[in-house]
N, C-alpha and C positions, 0 to 999 in steps of 0.2 A: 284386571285380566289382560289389556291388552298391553298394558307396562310389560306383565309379566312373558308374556309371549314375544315381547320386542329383546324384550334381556336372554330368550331361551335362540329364539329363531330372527334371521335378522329381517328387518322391512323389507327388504326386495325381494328375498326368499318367500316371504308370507306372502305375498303382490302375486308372484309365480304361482304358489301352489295353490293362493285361490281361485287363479283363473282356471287351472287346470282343474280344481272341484269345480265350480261355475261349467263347463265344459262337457263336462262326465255327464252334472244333469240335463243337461240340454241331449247330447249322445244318447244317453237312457233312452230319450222320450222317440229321437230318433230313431232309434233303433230297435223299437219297439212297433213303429208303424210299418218302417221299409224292409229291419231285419225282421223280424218274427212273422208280420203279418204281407208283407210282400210288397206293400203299394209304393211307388216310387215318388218322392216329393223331391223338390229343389223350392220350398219358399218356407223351411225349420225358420229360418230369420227372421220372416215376419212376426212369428207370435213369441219370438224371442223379444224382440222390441215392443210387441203389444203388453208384455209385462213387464218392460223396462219401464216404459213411458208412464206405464197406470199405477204401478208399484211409486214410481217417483214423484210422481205429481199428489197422491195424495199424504205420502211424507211431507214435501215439500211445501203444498199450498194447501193439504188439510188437515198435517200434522197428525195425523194417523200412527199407531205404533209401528214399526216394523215390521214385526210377525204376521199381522193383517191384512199391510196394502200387499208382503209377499204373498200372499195366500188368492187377496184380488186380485192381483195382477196374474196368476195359475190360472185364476175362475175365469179371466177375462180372455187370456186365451185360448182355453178351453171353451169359453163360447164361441168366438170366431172362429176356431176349428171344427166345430160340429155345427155351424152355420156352412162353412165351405165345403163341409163333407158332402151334406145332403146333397147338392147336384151334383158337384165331383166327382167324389168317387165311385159312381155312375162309368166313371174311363178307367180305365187300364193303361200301365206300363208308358209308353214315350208320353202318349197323348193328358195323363194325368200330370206327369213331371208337368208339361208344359203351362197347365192349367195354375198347378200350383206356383209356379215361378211368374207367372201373369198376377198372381193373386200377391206375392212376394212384394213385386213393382208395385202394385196399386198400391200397399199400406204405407212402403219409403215414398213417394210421392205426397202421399195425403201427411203424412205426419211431416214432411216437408212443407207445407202450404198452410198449416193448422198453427193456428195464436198460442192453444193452451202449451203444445209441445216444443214452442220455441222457432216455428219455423226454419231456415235453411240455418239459422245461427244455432240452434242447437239449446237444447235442456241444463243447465247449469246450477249450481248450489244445493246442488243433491245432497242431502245428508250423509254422513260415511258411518253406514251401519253392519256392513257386510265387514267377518275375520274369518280368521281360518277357523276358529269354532264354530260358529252355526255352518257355515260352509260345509266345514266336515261331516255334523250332525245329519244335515238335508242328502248327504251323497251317501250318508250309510243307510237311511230310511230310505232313498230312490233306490238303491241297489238290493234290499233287501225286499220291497216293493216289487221290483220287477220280476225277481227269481220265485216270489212266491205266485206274480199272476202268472208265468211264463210254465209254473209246474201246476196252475190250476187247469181247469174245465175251457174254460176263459183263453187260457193262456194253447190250450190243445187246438180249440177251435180255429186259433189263428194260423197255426200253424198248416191244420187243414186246407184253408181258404189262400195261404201264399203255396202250398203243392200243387191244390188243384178245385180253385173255384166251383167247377162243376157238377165236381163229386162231391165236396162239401155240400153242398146246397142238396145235391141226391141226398146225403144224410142227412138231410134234414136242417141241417145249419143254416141259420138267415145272415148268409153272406153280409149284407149293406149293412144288418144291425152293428155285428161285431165291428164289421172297418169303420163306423162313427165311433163307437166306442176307443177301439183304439188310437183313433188319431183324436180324437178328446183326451184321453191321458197322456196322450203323447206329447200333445200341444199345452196341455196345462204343466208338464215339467219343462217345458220351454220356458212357458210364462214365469217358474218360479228363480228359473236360470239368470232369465232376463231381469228380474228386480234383485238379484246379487250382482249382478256385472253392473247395474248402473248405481249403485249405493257403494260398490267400491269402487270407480273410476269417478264416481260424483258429475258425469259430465254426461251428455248423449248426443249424439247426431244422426239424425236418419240414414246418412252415406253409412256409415258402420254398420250398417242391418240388409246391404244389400246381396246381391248375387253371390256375392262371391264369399259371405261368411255361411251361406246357407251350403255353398259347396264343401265349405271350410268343414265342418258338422259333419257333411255326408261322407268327408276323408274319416272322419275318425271311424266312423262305424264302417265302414269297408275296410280297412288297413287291418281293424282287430278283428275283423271276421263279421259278415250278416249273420246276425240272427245269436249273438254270442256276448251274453253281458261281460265275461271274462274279457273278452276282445275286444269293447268297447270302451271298458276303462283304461285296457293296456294302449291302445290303440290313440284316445283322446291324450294320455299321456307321454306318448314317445313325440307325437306330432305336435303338441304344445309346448314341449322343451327342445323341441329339436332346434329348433330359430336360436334358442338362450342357448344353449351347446357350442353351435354355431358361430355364435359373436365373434371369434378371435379368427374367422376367415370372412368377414362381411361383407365383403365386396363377392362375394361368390356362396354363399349359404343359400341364398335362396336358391341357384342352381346345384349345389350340393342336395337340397331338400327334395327337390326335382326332381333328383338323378334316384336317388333312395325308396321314393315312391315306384319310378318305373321299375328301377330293380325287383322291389316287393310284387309288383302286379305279374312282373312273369316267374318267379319264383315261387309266390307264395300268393297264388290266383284267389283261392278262397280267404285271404287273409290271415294275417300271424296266428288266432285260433279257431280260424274257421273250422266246422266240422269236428273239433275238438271237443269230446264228450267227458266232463270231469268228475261225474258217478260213476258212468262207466270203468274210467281210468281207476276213481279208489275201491269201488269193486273187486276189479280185478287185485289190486292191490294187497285186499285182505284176504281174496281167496288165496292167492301166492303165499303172504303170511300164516295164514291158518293151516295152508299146505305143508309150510316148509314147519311147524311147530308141529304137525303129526306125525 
């Protein structure tokens, strides 16, 4: 299969567009605690690394199949995320960002200092199991995922609790329950993120999980809109190839990419589909159709 994928699409192309799936799921998960349900984080990276590291180590040193340690390396994030939540998300808005980005730090730190992860030298001989097929597979079940909890009971509640905490709760909604829950799946499609990007780069360093990838993350889901899976794929996508587009002005692309985001932010405040309602839109669409056919 992957012969035949190298003869259809070339290596580098495949490299790109699975980071960009890798990316999407990570986004999901993000944008599923900060867009839908409100609460603001800057430490996605960590539990992105917490399934790098656990997905890779028991490939690597306990030869585990791949579909598995993916799936442990979910679960394990997902427990470190609903261990954080419990006193966490107890804060709100700046004071929670901050909690979480403290909590971000502590895990690159510790996986910096830690034997089994390679310390400051870094995780190595990772198996190469990640292609753009399971890649793809994992981002159509994440997306299809999201849209079905985002159109549930589940998915209403949250939306509740990021308008208006208080009245939620007036209705009767157990606030904290739901915010553990969401940032538990939120954090477990990080985790499953993280054991793709490190089986296709085969390599890991704590420095790569820090600050600023966790920022990296929170661009995509603001860019395509809060709260908008449509916006979060378009959005993970334009800013993941933006860099690769860029190449043939290098010495200035990152200030190009710069410049593209500030433009976005006063232009297009809520993001490329932010507020963008896509029932609504074919709705209307077939009432116009069924209109103009009477």
């Amino acid at each position: 299969m992957s012969q035949w994928l190298a003869s259809v699409i070339d290596p580098y192309y495949q490299q790109v567009l699975m980071l960009v799936g890798i990316y999407i799921i990570a986004a999901l998960g993000l944008n599923l605690i900060t867009g839908l349900c409100g609460q603001l984080t800057f430490g996605h990276a960590a539990f992105l690394s917490i399934g790098a590291y656990t997905a890779a180590i028991l490939t690597r040193d306990f030869h585990m199949p791949f579909l598995a340690s993916l799936i442990l390396g979910g679960l394990m994030a997902a427990l470190f995320g609903i261990l954080l939540g419990i006193p966490v998300l107890k804060l709100t808005g700046d004071y929670l960002g901050i909690a979480t980005l403290g909590f971000g730090e502590i895990v690159r730190v510790a996986f910096t200092n830690m034997k089994i992860t390679g310390g400051a030298i870094g995780l190595a001989a990772i198996p190469r199991a990640s292609n753009l097929i399971n890649v793809t597979i994992f981002v159509i079940l994440a997306v299809v995922a999201m849209v079905l909890l985002e159109n549930s009971r589940f998915g209403r509640a949250l939306k509740a609790i990021r308008e208006d905490e208080i009245a939620a709760e007036a209705m009767g909604i157990n606030a904290m329950w739901y915010k553990i829950q969401a940032f538990g799946i939120g954090c477990f499609l990080a985790g499953i993120s993280g054991g793709f990007y490190a089986h296709m780069l085969q390599y890991l360093n704590p420095n790569d999980f820090g600050f600023l990838k966790s920022f990296e993350i929170l661009n995509f889901v603001v860019l395509g809109g809060l709260g908008s899976i449509p916006g979060t794929i378009v959005g993970t996508t334009v800013l993941t190839l933006a860099p690769e587009f860029l190449r043939f002005v290098q010495e200035y692309r990152m200030m190009i990419y710069g410049l593209l985001l500030v433009l976005m932010m006063i232009f297009r405040p809520n993001g490329l589909l932010g507020g963008v309602n896509f029932r609504r839109l074919l709705r209307r669409r077939k009432q116009k159709a069924a209109a103009l056919s009477s």
